[in-house]
C-alpha positions in Angstrom: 0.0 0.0 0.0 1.5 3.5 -1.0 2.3 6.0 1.5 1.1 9.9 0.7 2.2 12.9 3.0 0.2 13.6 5.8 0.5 16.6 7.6 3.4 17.2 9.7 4.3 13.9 8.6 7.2 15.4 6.0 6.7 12.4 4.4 6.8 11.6 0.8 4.5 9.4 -1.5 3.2 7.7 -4.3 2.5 11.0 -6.7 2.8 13.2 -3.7 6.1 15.5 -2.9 6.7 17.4 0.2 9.8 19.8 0.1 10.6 22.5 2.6 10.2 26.4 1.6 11.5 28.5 4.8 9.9 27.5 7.7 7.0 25.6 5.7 6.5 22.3 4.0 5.3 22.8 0.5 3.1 19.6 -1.1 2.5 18.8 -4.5 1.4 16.1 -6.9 1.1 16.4 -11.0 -2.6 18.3 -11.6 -4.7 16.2 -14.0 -5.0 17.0 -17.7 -8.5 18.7 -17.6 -7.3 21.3 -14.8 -3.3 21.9 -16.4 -4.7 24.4 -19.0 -6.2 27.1 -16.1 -3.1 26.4 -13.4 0.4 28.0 -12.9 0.4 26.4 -9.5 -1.4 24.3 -7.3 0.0 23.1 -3.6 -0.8 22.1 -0.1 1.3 24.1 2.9 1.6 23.7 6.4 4.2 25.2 9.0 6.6 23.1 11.0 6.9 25.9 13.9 3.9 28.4 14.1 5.3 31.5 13.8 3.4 35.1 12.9 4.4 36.3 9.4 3.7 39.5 7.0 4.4 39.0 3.1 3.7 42.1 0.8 2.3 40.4 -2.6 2.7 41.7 -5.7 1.0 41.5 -9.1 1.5 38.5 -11.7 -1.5 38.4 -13.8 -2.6 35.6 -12.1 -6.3 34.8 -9.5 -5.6 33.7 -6.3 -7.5 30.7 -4.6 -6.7 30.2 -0.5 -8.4 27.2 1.1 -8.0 27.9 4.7 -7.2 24.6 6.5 -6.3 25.9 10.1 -5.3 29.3 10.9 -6.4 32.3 8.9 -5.1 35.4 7.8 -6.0 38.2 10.3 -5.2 40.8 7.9 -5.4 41.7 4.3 -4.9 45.4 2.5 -3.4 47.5 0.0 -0.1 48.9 0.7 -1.0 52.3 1.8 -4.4 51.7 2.9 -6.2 53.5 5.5 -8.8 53.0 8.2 -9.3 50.3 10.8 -8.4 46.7 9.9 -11.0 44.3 7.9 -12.6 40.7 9.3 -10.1 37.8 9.8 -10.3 36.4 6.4 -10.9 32.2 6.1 -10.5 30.9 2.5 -10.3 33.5 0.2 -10.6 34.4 -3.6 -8.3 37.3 -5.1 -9.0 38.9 -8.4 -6.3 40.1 -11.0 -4.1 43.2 -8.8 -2.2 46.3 -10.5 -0.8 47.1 -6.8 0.9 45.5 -3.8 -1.1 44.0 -1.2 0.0 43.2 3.0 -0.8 39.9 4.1 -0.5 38.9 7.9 -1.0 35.7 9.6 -1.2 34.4 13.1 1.1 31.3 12.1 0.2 28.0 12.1 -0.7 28.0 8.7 -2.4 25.3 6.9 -3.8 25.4 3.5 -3.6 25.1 0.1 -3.0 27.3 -2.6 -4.1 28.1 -6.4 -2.6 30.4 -8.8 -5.2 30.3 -11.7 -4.9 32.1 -15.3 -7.5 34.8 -15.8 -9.1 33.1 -18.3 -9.5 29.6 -16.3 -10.3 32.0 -13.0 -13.6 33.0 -15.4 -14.4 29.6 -15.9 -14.1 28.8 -12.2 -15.9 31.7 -10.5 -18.4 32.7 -13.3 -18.8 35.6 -12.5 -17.4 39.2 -14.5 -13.3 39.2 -13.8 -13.9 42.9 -13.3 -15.8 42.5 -10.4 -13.0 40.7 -8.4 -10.2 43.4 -9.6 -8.4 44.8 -6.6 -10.5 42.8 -3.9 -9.7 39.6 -2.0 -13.4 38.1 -0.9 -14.3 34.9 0.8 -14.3 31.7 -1.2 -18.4 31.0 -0.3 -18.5 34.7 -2.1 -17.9 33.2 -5.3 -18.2 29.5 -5.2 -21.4 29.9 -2.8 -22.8 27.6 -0.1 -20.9 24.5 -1.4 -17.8 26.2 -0.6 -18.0 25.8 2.9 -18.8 22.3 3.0 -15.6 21.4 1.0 -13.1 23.3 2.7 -15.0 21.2 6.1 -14.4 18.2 4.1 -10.6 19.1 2.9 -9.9 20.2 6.7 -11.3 16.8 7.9 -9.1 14.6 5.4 -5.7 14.3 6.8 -4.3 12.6 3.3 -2.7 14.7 1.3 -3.5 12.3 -1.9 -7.1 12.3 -0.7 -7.5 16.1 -0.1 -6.1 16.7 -3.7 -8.4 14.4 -4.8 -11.5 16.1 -3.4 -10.7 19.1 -4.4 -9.5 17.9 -8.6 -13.1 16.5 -8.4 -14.6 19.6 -7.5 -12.3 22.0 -9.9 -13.5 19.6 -12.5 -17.1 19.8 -12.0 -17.2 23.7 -11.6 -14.3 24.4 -14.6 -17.0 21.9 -17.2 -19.8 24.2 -16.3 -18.7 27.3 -16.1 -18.8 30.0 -18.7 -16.4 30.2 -21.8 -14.5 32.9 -22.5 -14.2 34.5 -26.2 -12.0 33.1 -28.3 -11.1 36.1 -29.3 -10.1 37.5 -25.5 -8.4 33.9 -25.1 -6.0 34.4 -28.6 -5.5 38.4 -26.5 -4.5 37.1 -23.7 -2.2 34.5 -25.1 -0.5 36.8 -27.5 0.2 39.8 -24.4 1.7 36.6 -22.5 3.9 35.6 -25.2 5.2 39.1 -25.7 5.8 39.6 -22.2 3.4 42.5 -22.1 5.2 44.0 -25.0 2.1 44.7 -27.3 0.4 47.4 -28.2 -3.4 47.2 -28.0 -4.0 48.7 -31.2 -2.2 45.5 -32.9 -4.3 43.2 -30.4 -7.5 44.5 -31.7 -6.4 44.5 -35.6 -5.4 41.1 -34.7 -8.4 39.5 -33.0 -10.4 41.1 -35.9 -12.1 44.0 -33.0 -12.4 47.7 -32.3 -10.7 48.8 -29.6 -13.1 49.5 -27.7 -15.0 46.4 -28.1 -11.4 44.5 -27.4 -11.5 46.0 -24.2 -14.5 46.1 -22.5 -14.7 42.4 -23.4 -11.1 41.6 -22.6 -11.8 43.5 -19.2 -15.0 41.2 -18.5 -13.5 38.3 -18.8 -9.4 38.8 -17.5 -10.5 41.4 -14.4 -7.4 44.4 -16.1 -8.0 46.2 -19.3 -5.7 45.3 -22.3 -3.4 48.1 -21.4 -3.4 47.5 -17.3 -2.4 43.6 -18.5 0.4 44.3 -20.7 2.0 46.6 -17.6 1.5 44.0 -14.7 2.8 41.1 -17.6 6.1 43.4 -18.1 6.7 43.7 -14.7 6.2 40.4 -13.8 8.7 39.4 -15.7 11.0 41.8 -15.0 10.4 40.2 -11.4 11.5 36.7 -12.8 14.7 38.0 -14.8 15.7 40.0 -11.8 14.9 37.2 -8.7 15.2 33.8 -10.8 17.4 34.6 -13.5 19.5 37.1 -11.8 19.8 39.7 -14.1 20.9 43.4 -13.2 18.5 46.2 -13.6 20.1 47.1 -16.4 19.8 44.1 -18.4 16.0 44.0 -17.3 15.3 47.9 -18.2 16.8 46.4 -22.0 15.0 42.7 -22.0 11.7 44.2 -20.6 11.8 47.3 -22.9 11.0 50.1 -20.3 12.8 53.3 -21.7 15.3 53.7 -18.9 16.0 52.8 -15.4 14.1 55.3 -14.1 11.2 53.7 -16.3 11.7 50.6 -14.3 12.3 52.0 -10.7 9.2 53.9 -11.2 7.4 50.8 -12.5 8.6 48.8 -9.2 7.7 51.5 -6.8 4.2 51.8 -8.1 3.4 47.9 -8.5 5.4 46.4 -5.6 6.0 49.6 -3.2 9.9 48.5 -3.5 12.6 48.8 -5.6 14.3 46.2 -8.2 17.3 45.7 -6.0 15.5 45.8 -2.8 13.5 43.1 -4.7 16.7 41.3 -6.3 18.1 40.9 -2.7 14.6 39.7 -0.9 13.0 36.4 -0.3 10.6 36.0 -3.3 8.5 33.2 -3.9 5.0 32.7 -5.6 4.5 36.6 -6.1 4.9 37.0 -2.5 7.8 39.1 -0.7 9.1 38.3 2.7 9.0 40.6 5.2 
């Protein structure tokens, strides 16, 4: 009989790998073929030691599913925002960002996370991308009463294999009903990806065979950012990559990205992650999330 993970077990299974990221174990398994297509990530955490935490995230173009297993986050908010703090947030939905956002948490996390493509985050939450833009709202929000009654049933199921298996079956179920977006917004998207944000709109529209305008109040429905707001956080996302993965220097990235000069890209980092690139290049960066 195969052993899977369990938590706090640090062990490793059939299908199921647990590595250690800081003071956290990180579990994964491959995703099925129905659900690769609408993923960039898709793991199970928990914390050897609880320990209180604050990570500043910043945007990649990417929704945001948290399925609070223990612990939840006792604060979420936009860098800079004012007035007294919000409810202690359980599992959580975040739409599409074009700013940083504070995260803190009690410790003793336990959850698991997924990082969906606009597109596939359409499909799941069917509801208008634009409404989730710039918010972070509770899972039952979106995914309604049923939403509760999984993230029991997850919470309940100490196997890892098994909890991923729960909750394939029910990303399958909702992603096969759920709307489909326009082809046209889906060869948009691909083509701003490709190019890195790189694009201008005007040859997106002539492209996709749409006005402008029609490009982007559709494009905007159904991805959460306009055309233009897209190609920005898709620049500076990879400008994040080259700088923290590849370790590039800001000047190679101000000439791979195409901003205009370094003062194009320091302005660019200061307004999307509240930092700078060095100050970025030097931190702990994981998962669009910055230690601090």
């Amino acid at each position: 009989m195969p052993v899977v993970a369990r938590a706090g077990s640090g062990v490793t299974g059939l299908g199921v790998d647990v590595t250690r990221v800081g003071g956290r174990r990180r579990v994964t398994r491959p995703w099925p073929a129905a659900l690769r297509p609408y993923l960039h990530s898709y793991a199970g955490y928990w914390e050897a030691t609880a320990s209180p935490y604050r990570v500043r995230l910043v945007p990649t173009g990417r929704a945001v599913v948290v399925i609070s297993l223990a612990e939840p986050f006792t604060r979420i908010r936009r860098l800079g925002e004012t007035g007294p703090p919000g409810p202690v947030t359980g599992s959580l939905v975040a739409g599409l960002e074009d700013g940083p956002r504070v995260c803190d948490h009690p410790g003793g996390q336990e959850a698991i996370r997924l990082e969906l493509t606009p597109l596939g985050a359409f499909r799941l939450f069917a509801v208008p991308m634009g409404e989730l833009t710039n918010r972070v709202v509770e899972l039952s929000d979106v995914l309604g009463p049923g939403a509760a009654l999984l993230v029991e049933r997850l919470a309940a199921t100490r196997d890892w294999g098994a909890r991923f298996d729960l909750l394939d079956a029910a990303l399958t179920a909702r992603l096969d009903g759920g709307p489909r977006p326009a082809p046209e917004v889906a060869h948009a998207w691909r083509m701003l990806t490709r190019a890195g944000g790189a694009l201008p709109v005007g040859r997106i529209a002539a492209e996709v065979g749409w006005s402008q305008g029609h490009l982007v109040r559709r494009f905007t429905e159904q991805v959460g950012l306009t055309p233009k707001a897209s190609a920005r956080v898709l620049r500076f996302h990879r400008a994040v990559g080259l700088l923290t993965r590849d370790g590039l220097t800001p000047t190679e990235v101000t000439a791979a990205c195409g901003f205009y000069d370094q003062a194009h890209l320091n302005r660019e980092f200061r307004a999307l992650a509240g930092t700078t690139p060095g100050r970025m290049a030097a931190a702990r960066f994981a998962e669009g999330a910055l230690a601090l």
